[in-house]
C-alpha positions, 0 to 999 in steps of 0.5 A, spaced: 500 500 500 505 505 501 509 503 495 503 504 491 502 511 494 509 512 493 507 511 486 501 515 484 505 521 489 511 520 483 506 520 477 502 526 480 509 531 482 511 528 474 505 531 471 505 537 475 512 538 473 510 536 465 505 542 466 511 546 465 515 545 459 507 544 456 506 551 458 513 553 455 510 551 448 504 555 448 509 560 447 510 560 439 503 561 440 503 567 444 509 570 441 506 570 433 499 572 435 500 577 439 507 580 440 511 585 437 515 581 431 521 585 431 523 585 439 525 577 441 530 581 447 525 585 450 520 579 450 524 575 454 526 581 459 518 582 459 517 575 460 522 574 466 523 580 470 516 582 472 515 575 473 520 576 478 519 582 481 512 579 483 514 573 487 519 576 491 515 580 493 509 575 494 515 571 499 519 577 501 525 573 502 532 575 499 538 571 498 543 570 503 552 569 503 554 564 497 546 565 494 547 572 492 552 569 486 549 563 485 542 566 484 546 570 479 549 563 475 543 560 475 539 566 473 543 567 467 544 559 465 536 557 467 533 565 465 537 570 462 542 567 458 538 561 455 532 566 453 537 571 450 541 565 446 534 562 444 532 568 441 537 568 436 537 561 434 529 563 432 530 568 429 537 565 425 534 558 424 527 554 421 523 553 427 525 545 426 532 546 427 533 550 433 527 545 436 531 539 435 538 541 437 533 543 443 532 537 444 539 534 445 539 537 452 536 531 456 542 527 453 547 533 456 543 532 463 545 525 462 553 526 461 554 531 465 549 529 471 554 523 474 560 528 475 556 534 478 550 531 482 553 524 482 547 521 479 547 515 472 542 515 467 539 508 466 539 505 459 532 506 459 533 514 459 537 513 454 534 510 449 530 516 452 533 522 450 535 518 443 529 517 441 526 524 443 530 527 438 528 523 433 521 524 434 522 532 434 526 531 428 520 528 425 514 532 427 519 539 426 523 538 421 523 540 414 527 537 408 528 545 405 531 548 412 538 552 411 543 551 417 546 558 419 552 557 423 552 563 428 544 560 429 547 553 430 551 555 436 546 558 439 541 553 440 547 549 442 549 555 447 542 555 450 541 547 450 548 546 454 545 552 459 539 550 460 542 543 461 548 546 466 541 550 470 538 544 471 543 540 475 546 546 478 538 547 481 539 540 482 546 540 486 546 546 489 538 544 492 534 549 495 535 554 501 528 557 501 521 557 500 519 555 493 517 562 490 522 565 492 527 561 489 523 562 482 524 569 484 531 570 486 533 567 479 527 571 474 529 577 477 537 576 476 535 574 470 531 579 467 538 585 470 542 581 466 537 581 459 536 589 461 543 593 458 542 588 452 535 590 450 537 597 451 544 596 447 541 591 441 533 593 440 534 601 444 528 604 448 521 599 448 515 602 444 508 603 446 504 597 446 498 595 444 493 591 449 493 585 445 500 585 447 501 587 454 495 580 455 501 576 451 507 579 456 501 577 462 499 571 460 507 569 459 509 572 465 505 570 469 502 562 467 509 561 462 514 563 467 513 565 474 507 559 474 513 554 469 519 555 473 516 553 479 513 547 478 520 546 475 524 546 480 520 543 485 521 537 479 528 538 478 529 538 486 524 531 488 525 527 482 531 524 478 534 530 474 535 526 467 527 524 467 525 530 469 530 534 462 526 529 458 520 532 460 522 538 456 520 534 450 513 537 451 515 543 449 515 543 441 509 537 441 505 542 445 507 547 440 506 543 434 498 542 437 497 548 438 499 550 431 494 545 429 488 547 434 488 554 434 492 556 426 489 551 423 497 548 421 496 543 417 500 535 420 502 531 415 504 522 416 511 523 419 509 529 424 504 524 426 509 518 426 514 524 430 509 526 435 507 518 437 515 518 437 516 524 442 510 520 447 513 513 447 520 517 449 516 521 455 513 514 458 519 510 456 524 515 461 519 514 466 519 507 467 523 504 473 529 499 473 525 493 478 528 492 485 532 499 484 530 505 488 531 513 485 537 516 487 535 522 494 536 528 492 543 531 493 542 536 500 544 543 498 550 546 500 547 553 504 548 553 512 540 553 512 539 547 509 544 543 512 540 547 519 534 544 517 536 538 516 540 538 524 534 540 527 530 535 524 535 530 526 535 533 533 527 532 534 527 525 531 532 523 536 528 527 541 522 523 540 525 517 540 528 518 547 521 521 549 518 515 546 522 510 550 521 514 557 513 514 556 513 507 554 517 505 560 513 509 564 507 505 561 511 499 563 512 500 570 504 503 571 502 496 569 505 492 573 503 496 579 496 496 577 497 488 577 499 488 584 493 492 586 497 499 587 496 506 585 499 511 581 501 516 586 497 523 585 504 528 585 506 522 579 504 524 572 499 520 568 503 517 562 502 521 555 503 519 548 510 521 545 509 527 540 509 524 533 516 526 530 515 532 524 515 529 518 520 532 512 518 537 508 516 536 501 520 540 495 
């Protein structure tokens, strides 16, 4: 019975983090439809800082010691510098080919992941990841699509950022409350994308109402909503399933494409899209008799506190366990010889049930 709520308990924080990338694929959506053509950076800053800004001020927590420069990095690998990089590819490559080297970010989670947060990929995540890049490039790719350099080796940058973003979140854990980690790197993101908005696109331009609904909606439900449910993944479940569910990112785009603009889905990018789906369930499927790797504790002085403190009160339930069952014990025995509990003797209490640990 505890392993099947186990289980269910994993299927559901899975799906919940899969609610992410999906919300990431209605970005193309959002982005054609409603949003300013020529202004890809201000999109990404209006996306991130906003976002920001409103959950710190939600959590009221600012970070501490070492997490003021790590909040810097993990804003510019998960944030600031992924969107910028991910902008030029879309503005230099076919829509196709930026999502297929996007795709090859859970196999960089999957080499790097053994040396920087010691956790190895089963062969079934790997066959995974392989057989998710071939899905893309069935579902997106295009016979006719030109390789420009420059827009190759920013898909690859931003693939290897979000890659070393993960496992670093991973790595480092987390020494706050939920929102206000989001928060810390959104912030941190958007300051390092504000100079080069103003440096490569100048002053914002006034915008239309259709465009300040887009920005809310990507704002709010596809970052701030997003990249709290995925680092509450990446810090609860194994960090090279969790870069596969990246993979639903360009299948959502591809539906939403279809439902909504009416794109027309020939036989190969049907065949793709089954292919994507099989790649998503086959990296969650468990290798019998093995158990998934506990999350690595981070390395701040308040997580490693918590951790104490929680070792301390189960040591001291323990104790107050015993005690009250010796106490127990010994008013039995009594009452079986016909004595009674003195009145200035205490009755016996139950032990106070130990805390449980909190979830991520």
């Amino acid at each position: 019975m505890l392993r099947g709520l186990e289980l269910r308990g994993r299927a559901g924080l899975t799906a919940a983090t899969a609610v992410a990338p999906a919300l990431w694929g209605t970005t193309y959506l959002v982005t054609t439809q409603a949003l300013p053509p020529d202004r890809p950076l201000l999109s990404a800053l209006l996306r991130a800082l906003p976002a920001g800004v409103l959950l710190l001020l939600v959590a009221r927590v600012l970070p501490r010691g070492a997490w003021w420069w790590r909040a810097g990095v993990l804003g510019l690998l998960n944030i600031g510098g992924f969107f910028a990089l991910l902008f030029v590819a879309a503005y230099r490559l076919p829509g196709g080919v930026a999502a297929v080297v996007g795709a090859l970010s859970p196999l960089v989670v999957a080499l790097l992941a053994p040396r920087l947060v010691g956790e190895r990929a089963a062969p079934v995540t790997l066959a995974a990841g392989v057989l998710g890049v071939a899905g893309v490039a069935l579902l997106v790719l295009r016979s006719d699509a030109a390789l420009d350099p420059v827009g190759l080796l920013a898909a690859a940058g931003g693939a290897v950022a979000m890659s070393l973003g993960v496992l670093l979140t991973k790595r480092w854990g987390r020494p706050v409350p939920l929102l206000a980690f989001t928060g810390w790197q959104l912030v941190a993101g958007g300051l390092l994308l504000a100079p080069l908005v103003l440096l490569v696109e100048g002053a914002p331009p006034a915008l239309p109402p259709a465009s300040v609904a887009g920005y809310a909606y990507l704002a709010l439900a596809g970052t701030a909503l997003a990249y709290a449910l995925w680092f509450r993944g990446v810090a609860a479940l194994p960090v090279t399933r969790v870069a596969v569910l990246g993979l639903v990112s360009p299948l959502v785009a591809t539906a939403a494409g279809w439902l909504v603009l009416g794109e027309s889905l020939g036989p190969l990018q049907l065949v793709g899209a089954l292919v994507v789906v099989a790649a998503l369930l086959l990296a969650q499927v468990r290798r019998r008799g093995r158990a998934d790797p506990p999350a690595p504790v981070g390395g701040s002085a308040q997580t490693t506190g918590r951790s104490a403190d929680r070792t301390t009160s189960s040591a001291a339930s323990s104790t107050t366990s015993r005690s009250t069952s010796s106490r127990s014990r010994a008013a039995l025995s009594r009452h079986s010889t016909g004595c009674s509990l003195p009145r200035n003797e205490p009755e016996p209490t139950s032990a106070p049930s130990s805390p449980s640990r909190a979830t991520r």
